[in-house]
C-alpha positions as CSV (number, residue, x, y, z in Angstrom):
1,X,75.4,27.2,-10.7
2,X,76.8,26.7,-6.9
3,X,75.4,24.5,-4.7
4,X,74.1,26.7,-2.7
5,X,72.0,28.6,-5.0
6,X,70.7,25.2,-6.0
7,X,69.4,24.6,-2.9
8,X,67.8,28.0,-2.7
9,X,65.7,27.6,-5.6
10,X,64.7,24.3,-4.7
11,X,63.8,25.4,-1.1
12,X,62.0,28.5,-2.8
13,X,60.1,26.2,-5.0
14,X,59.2,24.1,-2.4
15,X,57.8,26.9,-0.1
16,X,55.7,28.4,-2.9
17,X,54.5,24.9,-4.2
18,X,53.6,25.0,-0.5
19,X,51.3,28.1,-0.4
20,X,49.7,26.9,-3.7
21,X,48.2,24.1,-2.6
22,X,47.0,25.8,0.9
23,X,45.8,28.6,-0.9
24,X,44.0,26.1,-3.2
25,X,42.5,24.1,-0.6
26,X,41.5,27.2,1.4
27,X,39.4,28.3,-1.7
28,X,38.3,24.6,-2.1
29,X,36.5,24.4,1.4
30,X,35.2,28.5,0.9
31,X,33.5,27.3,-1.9
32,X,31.9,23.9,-0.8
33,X,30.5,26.4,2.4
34,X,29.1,28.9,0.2
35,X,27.5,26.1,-2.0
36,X,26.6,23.1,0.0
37,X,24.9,19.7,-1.6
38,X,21.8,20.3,-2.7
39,X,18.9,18.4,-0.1
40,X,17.7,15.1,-1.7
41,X,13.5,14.6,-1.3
42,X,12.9,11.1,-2.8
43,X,9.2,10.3,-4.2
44,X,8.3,7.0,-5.1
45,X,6.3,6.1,-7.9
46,X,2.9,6.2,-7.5
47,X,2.6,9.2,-4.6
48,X,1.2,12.0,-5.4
49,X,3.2,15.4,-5.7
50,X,1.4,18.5,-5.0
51,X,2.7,21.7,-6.9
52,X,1.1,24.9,-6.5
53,X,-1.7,23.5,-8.3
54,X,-0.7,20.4,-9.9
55,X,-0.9,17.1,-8.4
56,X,2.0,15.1,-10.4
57,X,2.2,10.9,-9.8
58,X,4.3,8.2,-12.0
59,X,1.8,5.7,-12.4
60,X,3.5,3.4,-14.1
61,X,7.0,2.5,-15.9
62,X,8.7,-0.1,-17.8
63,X,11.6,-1.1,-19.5
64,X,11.6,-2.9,-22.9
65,X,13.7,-4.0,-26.0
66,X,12.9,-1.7,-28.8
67,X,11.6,-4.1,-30.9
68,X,8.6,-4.2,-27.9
69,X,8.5,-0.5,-28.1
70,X,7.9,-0.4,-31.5
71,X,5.3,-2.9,-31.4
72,X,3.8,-1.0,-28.4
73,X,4.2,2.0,-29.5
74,X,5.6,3.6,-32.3
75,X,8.6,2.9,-34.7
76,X,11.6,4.9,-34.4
77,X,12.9,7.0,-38.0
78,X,15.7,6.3,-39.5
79,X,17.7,9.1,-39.0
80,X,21.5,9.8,-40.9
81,X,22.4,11.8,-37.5
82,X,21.2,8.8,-35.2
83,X,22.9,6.1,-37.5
84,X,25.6,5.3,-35.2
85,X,23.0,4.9,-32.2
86,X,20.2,3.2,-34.5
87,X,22.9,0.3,-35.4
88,X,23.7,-0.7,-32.0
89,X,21.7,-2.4,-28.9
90,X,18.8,-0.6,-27.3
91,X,16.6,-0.4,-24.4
92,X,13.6,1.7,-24.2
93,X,12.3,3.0,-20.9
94,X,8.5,4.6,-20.6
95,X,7.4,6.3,-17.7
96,X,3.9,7.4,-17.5
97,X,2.9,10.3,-15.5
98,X,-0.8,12.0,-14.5
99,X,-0.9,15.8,-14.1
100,X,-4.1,17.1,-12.2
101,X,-5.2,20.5,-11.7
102,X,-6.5,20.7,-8.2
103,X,-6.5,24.7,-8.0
104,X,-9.0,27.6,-9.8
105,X,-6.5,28.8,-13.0
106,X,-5.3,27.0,-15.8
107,X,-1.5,25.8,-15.0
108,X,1.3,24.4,-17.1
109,X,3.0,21.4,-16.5
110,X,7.5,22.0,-17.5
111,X,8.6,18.9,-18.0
112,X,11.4,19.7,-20.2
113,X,14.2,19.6,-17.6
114,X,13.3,15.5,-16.2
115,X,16.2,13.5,-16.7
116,X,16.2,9.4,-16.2
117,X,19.6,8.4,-13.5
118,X,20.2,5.2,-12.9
119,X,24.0,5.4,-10.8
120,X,26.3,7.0,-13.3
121,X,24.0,6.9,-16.4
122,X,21.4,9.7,-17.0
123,X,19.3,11.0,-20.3
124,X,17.0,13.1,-21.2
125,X,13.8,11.9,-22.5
126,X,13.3,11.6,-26.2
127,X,11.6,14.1,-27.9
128,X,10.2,12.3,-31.3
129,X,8.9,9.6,-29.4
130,X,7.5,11.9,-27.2
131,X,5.2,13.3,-30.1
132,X,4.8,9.8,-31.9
133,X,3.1,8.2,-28.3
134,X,1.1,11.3,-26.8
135,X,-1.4,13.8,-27.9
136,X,0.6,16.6,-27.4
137,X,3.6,18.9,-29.4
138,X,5.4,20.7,-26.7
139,X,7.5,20.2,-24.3
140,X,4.9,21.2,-21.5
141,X,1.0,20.6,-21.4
142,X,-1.7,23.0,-20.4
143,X,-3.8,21.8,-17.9
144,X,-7.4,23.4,-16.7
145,X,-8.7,23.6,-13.3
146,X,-10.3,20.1,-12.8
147,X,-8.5,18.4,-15.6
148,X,-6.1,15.4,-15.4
149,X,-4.0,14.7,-18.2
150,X,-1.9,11.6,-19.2
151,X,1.3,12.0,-20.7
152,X,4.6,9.3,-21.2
153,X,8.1,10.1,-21.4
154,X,10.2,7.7,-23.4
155,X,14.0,7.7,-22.5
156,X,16.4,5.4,-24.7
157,X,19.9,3.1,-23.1
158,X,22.2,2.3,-25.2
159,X,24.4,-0.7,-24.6
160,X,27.5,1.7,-25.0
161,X,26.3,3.4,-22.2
162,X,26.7,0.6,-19.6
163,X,29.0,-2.4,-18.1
164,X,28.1,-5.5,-20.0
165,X,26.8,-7.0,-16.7
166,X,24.3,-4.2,-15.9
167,X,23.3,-3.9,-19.5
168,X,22.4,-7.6,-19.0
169,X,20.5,-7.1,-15.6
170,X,19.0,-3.2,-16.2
171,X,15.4,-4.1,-14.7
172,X,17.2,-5.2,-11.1
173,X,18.8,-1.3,-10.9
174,X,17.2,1.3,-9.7
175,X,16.1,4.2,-11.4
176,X,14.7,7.8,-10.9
177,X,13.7,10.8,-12.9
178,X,15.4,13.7,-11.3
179,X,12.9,16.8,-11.3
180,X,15.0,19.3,-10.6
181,X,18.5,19.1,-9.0
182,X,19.3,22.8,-7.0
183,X,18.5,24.6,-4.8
184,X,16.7,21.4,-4.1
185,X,16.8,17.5,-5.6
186,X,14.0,16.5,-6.3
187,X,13.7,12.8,-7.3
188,X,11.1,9.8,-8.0
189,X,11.9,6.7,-7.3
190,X,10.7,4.2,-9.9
191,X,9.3,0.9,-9.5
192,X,10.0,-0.9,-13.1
193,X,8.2,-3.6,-13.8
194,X,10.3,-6.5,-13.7
């Protein structure tokens, strides 16, 4: 192969590696546009959140070793499929929550989609604990017009599932259980108890 033709193909190469990356970036920035960062409303624990007709509130949560759980609460099974996160280091957040129907029908309270975030950590909420702490079987509650109901949501940390210095210090982070994340974020704050 001649020099020339070398340097063809190399300027050729060049050019279209070019148009790749504008044609990539254009798309890039046409989709952030089209799809912009959701708004971030931040509660904090213990306001109340009106709904339609529910008034949600965190009224309390708390972060404990799951021995304390299990004292507390309930024990967790020993499951074959949660061997591997059984055998290793556990914390056990519980965040208690009021639902109150303040309209004129009966209303259901979703609560299937709340996630516990903490920086770069998140988890959903655990659903056999769930059943072993609270009165109820599903993942959403039915509440009449008048009625307040008390439910908890237990969320597990694992100490796989942080730096060794903010497994060590988790009480002094802070914490929220997203709600929903788009076209909105919707987010309490927690206060744990520390």
């Amino acid at each position: 192969m001649n020099k020339r033709l070398k340097k063809i193909l190399i300027i050729l190469g060049s050019l279209i590696g070019i148009v790749v990356v504008v044609l990539s970036v254009k798309r890039i920035t046409y989709i952030n546009n089209k799809y912009p960062n959701p708004p971030i409303v931040v509660f904090k624990q213990g306001e109340d959140i009106q709904g339609s007709n529910l008034k949600i509130k965190v009224v309390d949560s708390d972060i404990m070793d799951k021995e304390v759980f299990e004292k507390n609460y309930a024990e967790f099974d020993e499951n074959p499929d949660n061997e591997q996160l059984m055998n290793q280091e556990m914390k056990v957040m519980v965040v208690k929550f009021n639902v109150e129907n303040n309209g004129d029908k009966i209303s259901r309270f979703v609560f299937t989609n709340f996630i516990a975030q903490s920086g770069g950590w998140s988890n959903g909420w655990n659903l056999e604990m769930y059943r072993k702490i609270n009165d109820y079987n599903e993942n959403s509650i039915e509440v009449k017009p008048g009625e307040s109901k008390e439910l908890k949501l237990v969320y597990c940390m694992y100490k796989s599932q942080f730096k060794k210095s903010h497994w060590n210090n988790l009480e002094s982070r802070k914490f929220y259980i997203i709600m929903s994340s788009y076209p909105v974020n919707n987010r309490i704050e927690l206060s744990i108890k520390r």
